[in-house]
Structures are given as C-alpha cells and as structure tokens.
ZADO-1210 file (C-alpha; in nm, 4 decimals, padded with zeros to 6 digits):
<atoms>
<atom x="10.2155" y="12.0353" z="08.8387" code="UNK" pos="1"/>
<atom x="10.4181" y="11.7924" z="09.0185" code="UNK" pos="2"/>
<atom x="10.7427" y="12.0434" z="09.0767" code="UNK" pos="3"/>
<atom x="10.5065" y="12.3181" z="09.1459" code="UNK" pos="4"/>
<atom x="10.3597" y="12.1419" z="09.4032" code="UNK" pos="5"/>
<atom x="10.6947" y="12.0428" z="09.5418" code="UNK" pos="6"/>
<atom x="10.8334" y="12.3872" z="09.5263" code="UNK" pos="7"/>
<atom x="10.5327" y="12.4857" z="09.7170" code="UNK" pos="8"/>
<atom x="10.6253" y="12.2527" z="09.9572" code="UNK" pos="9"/>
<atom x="10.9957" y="12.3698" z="10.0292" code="UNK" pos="10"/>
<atom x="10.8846" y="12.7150" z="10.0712" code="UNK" pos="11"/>
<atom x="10.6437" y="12.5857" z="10.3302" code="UNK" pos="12"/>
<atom x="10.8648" y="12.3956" z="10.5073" code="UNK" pos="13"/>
<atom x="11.1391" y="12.6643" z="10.5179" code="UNK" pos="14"/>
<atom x="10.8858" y="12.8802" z="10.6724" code="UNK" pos="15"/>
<atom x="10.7550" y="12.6515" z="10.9116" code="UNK" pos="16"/>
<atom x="11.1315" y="12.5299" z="11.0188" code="UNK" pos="17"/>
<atom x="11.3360" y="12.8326" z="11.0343" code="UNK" pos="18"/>
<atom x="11.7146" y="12.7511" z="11.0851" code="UNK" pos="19"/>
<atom x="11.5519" y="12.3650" z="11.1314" code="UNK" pos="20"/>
<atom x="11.7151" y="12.2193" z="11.3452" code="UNK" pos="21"/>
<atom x="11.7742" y="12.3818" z="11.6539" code="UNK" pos="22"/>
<atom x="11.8292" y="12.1101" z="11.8519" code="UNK" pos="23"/>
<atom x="11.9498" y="11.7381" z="11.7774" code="UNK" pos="24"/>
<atom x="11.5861" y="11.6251" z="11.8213" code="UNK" pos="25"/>
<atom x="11.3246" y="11.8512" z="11.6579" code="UNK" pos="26"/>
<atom x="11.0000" y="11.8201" z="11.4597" code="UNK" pos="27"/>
<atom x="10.8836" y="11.8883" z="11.1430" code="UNK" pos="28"/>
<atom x="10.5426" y="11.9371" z="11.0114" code="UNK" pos="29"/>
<atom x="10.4909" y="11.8563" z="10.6108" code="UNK" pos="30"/>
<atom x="10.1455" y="11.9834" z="10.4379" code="UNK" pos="31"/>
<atom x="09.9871" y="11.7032" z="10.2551" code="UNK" pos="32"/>
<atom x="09.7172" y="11.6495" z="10.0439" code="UNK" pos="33"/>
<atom x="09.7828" y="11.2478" z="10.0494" code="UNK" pos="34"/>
<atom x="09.7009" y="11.2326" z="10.4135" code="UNK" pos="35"/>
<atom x="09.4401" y="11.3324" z="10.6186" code="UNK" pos="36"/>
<atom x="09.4495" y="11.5203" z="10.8466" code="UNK" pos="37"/>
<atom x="09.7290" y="11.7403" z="10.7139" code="UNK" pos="38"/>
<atom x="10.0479" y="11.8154" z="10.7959" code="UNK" pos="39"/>
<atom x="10.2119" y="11.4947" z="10.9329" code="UNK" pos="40"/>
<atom x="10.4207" y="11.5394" z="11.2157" code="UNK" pos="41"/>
<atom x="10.7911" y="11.4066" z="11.1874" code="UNK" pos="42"/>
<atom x="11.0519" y="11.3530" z="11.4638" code="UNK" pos="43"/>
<atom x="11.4181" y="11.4259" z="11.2982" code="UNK" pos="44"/>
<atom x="11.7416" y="11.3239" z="11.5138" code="UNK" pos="45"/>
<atom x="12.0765" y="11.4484" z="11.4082" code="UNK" pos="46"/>
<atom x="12.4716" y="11.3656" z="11.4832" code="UNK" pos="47"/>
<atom x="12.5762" y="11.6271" z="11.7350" code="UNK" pos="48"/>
<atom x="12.8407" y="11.6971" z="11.4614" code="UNK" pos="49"/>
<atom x="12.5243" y="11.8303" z="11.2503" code="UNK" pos="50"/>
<atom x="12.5038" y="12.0942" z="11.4501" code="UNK" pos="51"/>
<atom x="12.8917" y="12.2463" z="11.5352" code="UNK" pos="52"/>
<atom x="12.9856" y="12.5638" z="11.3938" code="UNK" pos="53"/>
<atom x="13.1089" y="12.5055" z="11.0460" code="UNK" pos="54"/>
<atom x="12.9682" y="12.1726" z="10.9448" code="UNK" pos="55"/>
<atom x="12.8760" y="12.1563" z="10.5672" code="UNK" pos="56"/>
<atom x="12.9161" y="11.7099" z="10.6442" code="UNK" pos="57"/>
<atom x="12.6406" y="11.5526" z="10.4575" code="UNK" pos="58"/>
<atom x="12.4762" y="11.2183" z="10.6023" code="UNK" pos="59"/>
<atom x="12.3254" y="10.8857" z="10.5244" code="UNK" pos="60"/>
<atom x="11.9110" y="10.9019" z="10.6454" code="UNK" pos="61"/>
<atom x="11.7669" y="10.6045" z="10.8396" code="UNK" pos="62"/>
<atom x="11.3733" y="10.6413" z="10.8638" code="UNK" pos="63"/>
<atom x="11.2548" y="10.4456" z="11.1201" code="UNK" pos="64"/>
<atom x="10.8122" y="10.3849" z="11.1153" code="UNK" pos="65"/>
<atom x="10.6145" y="10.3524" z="11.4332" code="UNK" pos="66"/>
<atom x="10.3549" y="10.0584" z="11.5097" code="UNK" pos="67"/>
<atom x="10.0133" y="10.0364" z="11.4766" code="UNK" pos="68"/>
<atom x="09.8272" y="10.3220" z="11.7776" code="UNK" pos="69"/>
<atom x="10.1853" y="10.4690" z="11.8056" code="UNK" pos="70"/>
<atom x="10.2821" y="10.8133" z="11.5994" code="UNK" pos="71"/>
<atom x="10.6156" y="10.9788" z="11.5286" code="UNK" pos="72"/>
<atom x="10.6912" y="11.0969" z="11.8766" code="UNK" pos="73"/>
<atom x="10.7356" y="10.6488" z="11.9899" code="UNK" pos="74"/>
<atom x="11.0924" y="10.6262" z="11.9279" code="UNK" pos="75"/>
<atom x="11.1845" y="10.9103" z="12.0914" code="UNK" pos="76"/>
<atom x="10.9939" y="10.8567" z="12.4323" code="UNK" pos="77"/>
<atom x="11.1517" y="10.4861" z="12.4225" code="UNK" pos="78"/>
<atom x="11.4919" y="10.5882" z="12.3337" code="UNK" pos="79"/>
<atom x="11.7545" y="10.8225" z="12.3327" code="UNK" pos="80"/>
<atom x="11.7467" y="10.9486" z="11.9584" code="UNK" pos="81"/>
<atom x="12.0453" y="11.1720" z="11.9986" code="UNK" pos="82"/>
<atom x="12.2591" y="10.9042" z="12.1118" code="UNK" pos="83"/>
<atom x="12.1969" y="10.6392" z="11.8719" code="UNK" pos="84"/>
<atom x="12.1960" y="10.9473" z="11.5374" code="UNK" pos="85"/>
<atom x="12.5817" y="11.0367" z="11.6739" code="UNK" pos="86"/>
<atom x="12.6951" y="10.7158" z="11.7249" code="UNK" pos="87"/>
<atom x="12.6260" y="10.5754" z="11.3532" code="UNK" pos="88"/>
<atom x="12.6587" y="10.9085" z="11.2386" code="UNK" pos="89"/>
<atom x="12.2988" y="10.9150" z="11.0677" code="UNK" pos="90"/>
<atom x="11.9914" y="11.1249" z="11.0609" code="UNK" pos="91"/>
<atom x="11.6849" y="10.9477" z="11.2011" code="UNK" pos="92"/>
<atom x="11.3500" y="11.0429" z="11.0206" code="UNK" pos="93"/>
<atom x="11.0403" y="10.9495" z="11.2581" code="UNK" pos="94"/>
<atom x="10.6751" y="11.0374" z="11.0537" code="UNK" pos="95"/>
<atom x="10.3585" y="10.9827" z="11.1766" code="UNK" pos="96"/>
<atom x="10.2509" y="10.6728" z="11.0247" code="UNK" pos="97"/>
<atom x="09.9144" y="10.6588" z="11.1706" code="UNK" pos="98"/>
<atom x="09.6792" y="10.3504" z="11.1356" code="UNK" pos="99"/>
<atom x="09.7653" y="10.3762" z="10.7780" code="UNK" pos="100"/>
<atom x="09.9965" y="10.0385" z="10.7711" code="UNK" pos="101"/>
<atom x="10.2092" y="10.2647" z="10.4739" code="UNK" pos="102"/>
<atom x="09.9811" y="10.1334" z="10.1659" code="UNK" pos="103"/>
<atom x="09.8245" y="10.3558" z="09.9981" code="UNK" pos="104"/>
<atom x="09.4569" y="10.2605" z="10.1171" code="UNK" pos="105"/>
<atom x="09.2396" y="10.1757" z="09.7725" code="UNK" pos="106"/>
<atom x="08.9314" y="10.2506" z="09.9941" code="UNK" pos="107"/>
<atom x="09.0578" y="10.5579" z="10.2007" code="UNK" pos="108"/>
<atom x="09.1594" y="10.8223" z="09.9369" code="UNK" pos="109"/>
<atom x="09.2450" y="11.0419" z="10.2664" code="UNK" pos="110"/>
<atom x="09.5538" y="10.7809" z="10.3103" code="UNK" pos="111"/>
<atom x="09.7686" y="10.7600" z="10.0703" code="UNK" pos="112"/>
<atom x="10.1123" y="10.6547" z="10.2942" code="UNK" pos="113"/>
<atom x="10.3005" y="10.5262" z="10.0862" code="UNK" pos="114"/>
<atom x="10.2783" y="10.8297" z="09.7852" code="UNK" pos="115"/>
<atom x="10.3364" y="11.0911" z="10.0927" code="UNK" pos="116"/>
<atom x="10.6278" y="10.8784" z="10.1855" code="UNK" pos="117"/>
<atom x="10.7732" y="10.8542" z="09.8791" code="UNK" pos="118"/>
<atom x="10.6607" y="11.1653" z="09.6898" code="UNK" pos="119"/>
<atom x="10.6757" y="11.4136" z="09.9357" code="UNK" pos="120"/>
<atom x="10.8595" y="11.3058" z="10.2585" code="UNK" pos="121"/>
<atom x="11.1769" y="11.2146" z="10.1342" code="UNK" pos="122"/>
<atom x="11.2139" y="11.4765" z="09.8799" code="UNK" pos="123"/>
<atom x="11.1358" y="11.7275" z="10.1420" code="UNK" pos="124"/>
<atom x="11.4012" y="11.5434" z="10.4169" code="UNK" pos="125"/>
<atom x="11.6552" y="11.5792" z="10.1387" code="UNK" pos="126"/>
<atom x="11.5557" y="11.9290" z="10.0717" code="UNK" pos="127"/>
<atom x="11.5468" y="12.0627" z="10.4341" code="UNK" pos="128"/>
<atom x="11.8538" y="11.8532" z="10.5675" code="UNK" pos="129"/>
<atom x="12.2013" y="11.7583" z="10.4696" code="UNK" pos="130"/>
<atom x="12.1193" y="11.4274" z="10.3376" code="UNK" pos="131"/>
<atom x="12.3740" y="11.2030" z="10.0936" code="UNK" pos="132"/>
<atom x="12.0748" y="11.2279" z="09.8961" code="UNK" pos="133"/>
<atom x="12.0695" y="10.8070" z="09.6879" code="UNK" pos="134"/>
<atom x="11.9952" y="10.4772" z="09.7844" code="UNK" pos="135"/>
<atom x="12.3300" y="10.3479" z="09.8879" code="UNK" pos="136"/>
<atom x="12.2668" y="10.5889" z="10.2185" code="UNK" pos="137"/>
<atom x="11.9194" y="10.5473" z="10.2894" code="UNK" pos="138"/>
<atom x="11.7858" y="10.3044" z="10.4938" code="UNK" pos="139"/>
<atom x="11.4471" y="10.2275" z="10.6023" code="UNK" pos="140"/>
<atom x="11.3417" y="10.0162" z="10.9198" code="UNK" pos="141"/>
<atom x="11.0071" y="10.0035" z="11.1781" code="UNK" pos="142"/>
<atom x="10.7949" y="09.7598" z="11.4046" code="UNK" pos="143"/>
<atom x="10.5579" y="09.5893" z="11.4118" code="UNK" pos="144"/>
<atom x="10.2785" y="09.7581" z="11.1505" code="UNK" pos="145"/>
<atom x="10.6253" y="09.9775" z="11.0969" code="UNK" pos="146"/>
<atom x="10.8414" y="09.6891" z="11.0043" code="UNK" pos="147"/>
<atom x="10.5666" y="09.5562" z="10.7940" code="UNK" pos="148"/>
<atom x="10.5586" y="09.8960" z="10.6168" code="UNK" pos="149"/>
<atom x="10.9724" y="09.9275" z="10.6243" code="UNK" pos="150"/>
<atom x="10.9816" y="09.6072" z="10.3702" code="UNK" pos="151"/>
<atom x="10.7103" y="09.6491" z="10.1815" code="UNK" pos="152"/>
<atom x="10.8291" y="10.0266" z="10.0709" code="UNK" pos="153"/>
<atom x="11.1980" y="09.9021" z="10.0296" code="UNK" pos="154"/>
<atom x="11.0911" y="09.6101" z="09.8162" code="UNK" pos="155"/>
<atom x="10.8877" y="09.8634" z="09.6222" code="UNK" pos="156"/>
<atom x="11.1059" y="10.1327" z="09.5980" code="UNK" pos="157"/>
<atom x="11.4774" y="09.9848" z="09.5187" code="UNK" pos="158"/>
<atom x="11.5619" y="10.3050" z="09.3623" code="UNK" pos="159"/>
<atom x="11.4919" y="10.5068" z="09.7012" code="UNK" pos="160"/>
<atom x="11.6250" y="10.2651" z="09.9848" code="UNK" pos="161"/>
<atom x="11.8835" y="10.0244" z="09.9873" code="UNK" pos="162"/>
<atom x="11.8758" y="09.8855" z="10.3397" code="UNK" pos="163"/>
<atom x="11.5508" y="09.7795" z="10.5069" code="UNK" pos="164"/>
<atom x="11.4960" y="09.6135" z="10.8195" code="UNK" pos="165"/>
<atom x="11.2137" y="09.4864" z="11.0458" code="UNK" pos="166"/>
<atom x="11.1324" y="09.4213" z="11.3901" code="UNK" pos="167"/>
<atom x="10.8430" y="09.1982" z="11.4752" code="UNK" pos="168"/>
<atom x="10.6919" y="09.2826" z="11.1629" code="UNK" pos="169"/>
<atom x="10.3620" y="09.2374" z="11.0465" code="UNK" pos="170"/>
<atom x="10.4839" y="09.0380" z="10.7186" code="UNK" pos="171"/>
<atom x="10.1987" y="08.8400" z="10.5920" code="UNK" pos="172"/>
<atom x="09.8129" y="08.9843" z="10.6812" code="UNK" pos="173"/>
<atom x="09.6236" y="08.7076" z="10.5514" code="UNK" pos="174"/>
<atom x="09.5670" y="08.5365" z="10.8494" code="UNK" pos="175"/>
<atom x="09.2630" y="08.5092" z="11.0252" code="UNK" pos="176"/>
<atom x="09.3811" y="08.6733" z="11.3369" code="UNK" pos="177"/>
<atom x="09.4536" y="09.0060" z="11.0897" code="UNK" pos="178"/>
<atom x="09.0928" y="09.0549" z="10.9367" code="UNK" pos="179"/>
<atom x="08.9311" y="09.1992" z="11.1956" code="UNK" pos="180"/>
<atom x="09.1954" y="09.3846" z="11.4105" code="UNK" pos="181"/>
<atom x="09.4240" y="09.6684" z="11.3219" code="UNK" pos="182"/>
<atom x="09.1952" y="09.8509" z="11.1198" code="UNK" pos="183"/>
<atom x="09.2866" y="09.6262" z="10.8153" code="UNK" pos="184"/>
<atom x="08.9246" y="09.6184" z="10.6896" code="UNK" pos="185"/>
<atom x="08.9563" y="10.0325" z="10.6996" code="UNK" pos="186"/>
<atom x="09.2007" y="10.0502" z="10.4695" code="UNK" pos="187"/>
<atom x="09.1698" y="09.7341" z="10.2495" code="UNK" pos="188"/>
<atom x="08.8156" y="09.6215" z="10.2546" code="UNK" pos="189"/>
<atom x="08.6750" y="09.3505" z="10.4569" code="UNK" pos="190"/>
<atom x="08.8936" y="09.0257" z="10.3758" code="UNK" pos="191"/>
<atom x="08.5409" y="08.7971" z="10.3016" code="UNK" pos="192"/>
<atom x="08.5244" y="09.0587" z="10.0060" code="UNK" pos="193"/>
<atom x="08.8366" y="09.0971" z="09.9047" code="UNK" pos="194"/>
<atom x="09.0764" y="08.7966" z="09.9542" code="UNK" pos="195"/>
<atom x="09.3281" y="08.9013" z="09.6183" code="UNK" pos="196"/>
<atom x="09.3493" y="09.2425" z="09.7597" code="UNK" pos="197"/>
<atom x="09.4842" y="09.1347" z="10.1245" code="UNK" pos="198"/>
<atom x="09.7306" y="08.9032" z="09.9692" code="UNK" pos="199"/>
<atom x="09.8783" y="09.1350" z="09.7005" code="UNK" pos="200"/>
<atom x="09.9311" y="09.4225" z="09.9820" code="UNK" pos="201"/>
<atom x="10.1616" y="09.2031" z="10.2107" code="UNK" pos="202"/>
<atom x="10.5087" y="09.1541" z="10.2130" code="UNK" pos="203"/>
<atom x="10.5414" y="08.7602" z="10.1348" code="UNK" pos="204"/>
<atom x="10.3338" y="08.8466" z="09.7947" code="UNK" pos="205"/>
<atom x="10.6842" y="09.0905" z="09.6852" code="UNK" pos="206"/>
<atom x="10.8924" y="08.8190" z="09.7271" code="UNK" pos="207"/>
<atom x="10.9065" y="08.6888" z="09.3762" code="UNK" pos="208"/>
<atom x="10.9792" y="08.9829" z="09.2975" code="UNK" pos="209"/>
<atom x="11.2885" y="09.0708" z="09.4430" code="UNK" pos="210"/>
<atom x="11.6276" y="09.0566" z="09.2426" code="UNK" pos="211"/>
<atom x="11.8830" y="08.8796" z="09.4367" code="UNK" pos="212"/>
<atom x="12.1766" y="09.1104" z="09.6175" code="UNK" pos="213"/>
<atom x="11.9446" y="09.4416" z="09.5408" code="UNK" pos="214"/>
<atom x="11.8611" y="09.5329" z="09.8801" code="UNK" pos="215"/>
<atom x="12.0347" y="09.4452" z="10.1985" code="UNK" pos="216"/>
<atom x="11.7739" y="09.2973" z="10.4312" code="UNK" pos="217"/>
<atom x="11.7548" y="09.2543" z="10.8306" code="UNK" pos="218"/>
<atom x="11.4787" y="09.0856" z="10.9936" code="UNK" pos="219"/>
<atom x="11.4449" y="09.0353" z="11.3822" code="UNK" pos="220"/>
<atom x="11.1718" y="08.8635" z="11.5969" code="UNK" pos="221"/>
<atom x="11.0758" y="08.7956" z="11.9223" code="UNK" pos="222"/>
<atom x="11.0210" y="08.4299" z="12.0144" code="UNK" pos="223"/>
<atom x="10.7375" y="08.4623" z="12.1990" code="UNK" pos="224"/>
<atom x="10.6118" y="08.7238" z="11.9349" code="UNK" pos="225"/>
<atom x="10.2107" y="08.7217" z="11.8269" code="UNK" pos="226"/>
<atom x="10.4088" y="08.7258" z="11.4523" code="UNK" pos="227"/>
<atom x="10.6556" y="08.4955" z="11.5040" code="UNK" pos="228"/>
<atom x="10.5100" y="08.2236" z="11.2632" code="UNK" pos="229"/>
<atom x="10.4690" y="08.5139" z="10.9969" code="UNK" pos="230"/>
<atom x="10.8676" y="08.6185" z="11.0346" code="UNK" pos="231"/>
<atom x="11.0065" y="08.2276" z="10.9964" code="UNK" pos="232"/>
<atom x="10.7803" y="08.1666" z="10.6761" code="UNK" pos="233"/>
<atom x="10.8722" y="08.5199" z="10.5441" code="UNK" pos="234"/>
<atom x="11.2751" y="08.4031" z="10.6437" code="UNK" pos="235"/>
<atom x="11.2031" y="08.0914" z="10.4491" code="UNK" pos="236"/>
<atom x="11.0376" y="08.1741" z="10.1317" code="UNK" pos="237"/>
<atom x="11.3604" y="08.4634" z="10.1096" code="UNK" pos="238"/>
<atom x="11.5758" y="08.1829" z="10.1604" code="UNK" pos="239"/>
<atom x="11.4166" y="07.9736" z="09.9504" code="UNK" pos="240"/>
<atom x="11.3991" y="08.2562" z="09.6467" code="UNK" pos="241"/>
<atom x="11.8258" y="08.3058" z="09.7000" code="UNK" pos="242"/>
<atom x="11.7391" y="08.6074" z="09.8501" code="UNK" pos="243"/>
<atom x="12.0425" y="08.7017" z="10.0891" code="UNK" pos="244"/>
<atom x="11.9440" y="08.8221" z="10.4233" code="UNK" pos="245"/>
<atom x="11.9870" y="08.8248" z="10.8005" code="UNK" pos="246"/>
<atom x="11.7370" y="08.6722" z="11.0283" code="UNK" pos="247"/>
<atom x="11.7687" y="08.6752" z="11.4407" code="UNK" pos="248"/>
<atom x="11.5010" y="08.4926" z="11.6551" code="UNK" pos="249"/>
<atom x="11.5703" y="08.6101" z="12.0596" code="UNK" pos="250"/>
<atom x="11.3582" y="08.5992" z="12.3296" code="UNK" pos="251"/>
<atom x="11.1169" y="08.8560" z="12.3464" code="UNK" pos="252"/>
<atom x="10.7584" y="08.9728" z="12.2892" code="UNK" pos="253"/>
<atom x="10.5727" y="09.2143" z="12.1248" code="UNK" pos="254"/>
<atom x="10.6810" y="09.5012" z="12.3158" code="UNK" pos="255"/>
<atom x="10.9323" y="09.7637" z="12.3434" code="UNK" pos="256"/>
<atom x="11.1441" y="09.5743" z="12.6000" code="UNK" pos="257"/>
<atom x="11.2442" y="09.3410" z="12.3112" code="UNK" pos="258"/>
<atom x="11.1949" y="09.6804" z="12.0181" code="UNK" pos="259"/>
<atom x="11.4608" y="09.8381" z="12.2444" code="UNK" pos="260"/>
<atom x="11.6944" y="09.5428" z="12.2396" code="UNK" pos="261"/>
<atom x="11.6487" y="09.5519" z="11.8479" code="UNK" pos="262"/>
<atom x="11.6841" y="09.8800" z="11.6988" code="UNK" pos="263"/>
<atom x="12.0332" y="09.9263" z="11.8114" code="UNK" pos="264"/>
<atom x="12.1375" y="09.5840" z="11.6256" code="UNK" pos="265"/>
<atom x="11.9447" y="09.6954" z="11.3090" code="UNK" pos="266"/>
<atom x="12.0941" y="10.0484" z="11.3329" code="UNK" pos="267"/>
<atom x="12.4817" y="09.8671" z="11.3497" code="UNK" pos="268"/>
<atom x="12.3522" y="09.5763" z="11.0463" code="UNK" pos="269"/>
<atom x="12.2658" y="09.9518" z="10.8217" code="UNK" pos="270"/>
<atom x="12.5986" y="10.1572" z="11.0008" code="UNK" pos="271"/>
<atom x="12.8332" y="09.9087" z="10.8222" code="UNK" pos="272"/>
<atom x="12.7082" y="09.9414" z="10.4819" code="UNK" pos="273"/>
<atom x="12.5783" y="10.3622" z="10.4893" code="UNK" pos="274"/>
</atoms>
C-alpha cells in the first residue's frame, strides 16, 4: 500500500512540476493525506550549475523549516536563496511547516509533520531532483519552532539526516511561558493534562538518547533571545552527555536581523562536511 501510494505520488508530482525546475527558485506542491489542508507548498533553491545545459551533477539537500506564523515562502523573502544554494553547492528544500511544530500532533490526526516529512517529502525531493540521495548529504536546519523541529527530526531520524542545526530554537517546551502560546495546547493537549506528553515531545527529552559522534550538531542563539535560557541548558546537558557539538551565543534577538546573520554560518558548519 505504502509504494502504491508513493508511486501515486511521483506521478503526481511529475504532472504538477513539468521539467521542475525552471528557475533556480521554484515551488512545489506535494498531495498529502498526513496534512491538512493538502498539498503543502515547498520552496526548492538550486546551484545555478543545476540548471546549465548538460548537467547530470547530483547534490547534497539542506532543508531548512520556517518558524511558528511563517510558511515555506520565509526564507526566500528574507534572503537570497539562489545565492546561498550556488555558493555551497546545495539544494535548499523550504516546506510549509505550518503551526504544526513538526510532531506528529497525537490530538490533531490532520497533522501529522513529522510522517509527511519523513515519509513523503523527502522521498519525493529525492525522486523529483538530483539529490545524493543518504544521510552523509542531507542536512536539516530551521528557527525558532523550525530549529526546534530541525533537532528533534535529526535526533529521530539518524538514518535520514546527518547534519542538523538550529537557530533560536524552541528546545525545551515545558516552560510555563510555552503552555499557552504557540498553539502548543492544539497539538499536544493542554499541559495541566498532560505534563509526560509535553516533556517527551521536546528536544532535551532525546538527549539520552543520542549516540555520541552520530550526528553533527550546530546550535546558535541570540543573547537577548526569548529562548536563550532553553539553548544554554540544551548546550549543557549535550555537553554533559559527551555529545560533540558547536554552540555560538551573539548578540541578537528573536528576529530575522539576527536569523539572517545565522543561516549563512550554519549553511558553511553543513558545506564542510556535505
């Protein structure tokens, strides 16, 4: 059922994105029935070499998730895609990530992130571009809710990314100042209700869990960041488990003056091992 559904899914997207790309930013549109509303929109940015006359090149895939209220079109209205997928020779993979913080919601059967993410999204990436289609050139990186959801997929999924990195990420969600904002309570339950639940969907609660030298790990934070307390105890329990990593405080806030400052230093940490 699984392959037929998949091989549905090719055929739909070769349909929907004849000769895809056309240009070295485009979208894509995947049918879903793990998200609603379906499809999910996806921003894809490719090496200008992706596009010469002639190239058969394959390349390393860095998906990069938007924050909570943002969508898949952030990165690109902040930044110049293009630029940054020629210069480390990648293909950047923007999808909508909605409110859905990339769990798949125990309470919301209408989002199930991280399935479409790993199920369907990055088969159908690797089916519709030339990806270098294993671990060792995927990477995966976001802010804010995006960051939070970068780690917690790579720490999930070893076997599909080998790189992850976060900027101002929302790491741990068990804090008060989480319970009744960001429509946490939507897709978790209320926290009063359901205090194991909160704590086994955040990032600090996979960090036990991690095998030392597995995944290569970037983590960046604002100083004057409303997670800043979140990021230093999610840099110390790593440290603190031997888990190697790289962790940069600078000043900055929770905005896309300091995201903008970021990205390009997360994009170099991934560039040198891709």
């Amino acid at each position: 059922m699984k392959k037929s559904f998949l091989s549905l899914l090719s055929l739909l997207l070769a349909i929907s994105a004849y000769a895809f790309p056309s240009a070295q930013v485009d979208t894509l549109s995947i049918v879903t029935g793990k998200v609603s509303p379906s499809p999910v929109r996806v921003t894809v940015a490719v090496p200008e070499s992706y596009l010469a006359e002639g190239d058969t090149a394959t390349y390393p895939v860095v998906y990069l998730l938007n924050g909570y209220s943002g969508d898949y079109r952030d990165y690109a209205a902040h930044m110049r895609l293009d630029d940054l997928a020629t210069l480390h020779n990648v293909i950047i993979v923007c999808p909508d990530g909605r409110d859905s913080w990339y769990w798949d919601s125990p309470v919301d059967k209408g989002m199930q992130m991280e399935s479409f993410t790993v199920d369907e999204l990055v088969p159908a990436v690797d089916t519709e571009l030339r990806t270098r289609p294993d671990r060792d050139h995927r990477a995966i990186a976001g802010l804010s809710m995006g960051g939070h959801g970068a780690l917690w997929l790579a720490m999930r999924h070893g076997d599909i990314w080998g790189k992850a990195g976060s900027m101002s990420g929302g790491v741990d969600i068990t804090p008060a100042k989480f319970h009744k904002r960001w429509k946490m309570a939507k897709r978790l339950g209320s926290y009063a209700s359901n205090p194991s639940r909160w704590r086994g969907h955040t990032v600090m609660s996979l960090v036990p869990t991690l095998e030392p030298d597995k995944l290569d790990i970037i983590i960046m934070c604002g100083e004057s960041d409303i997670f800043i307390n979140e990021n230093n105890e999610l840099d110390r329990r790593l440290t603190e488990h031997g888990i190697d990593h790289r962790y940069i405080t600078a000043p900055g806030d929770h905005s896309w003056g300091y995201w903008k400052s970021a990205l390009p230093v997360i994009l170099e940490f991934f560039s040198h091992n891709l």
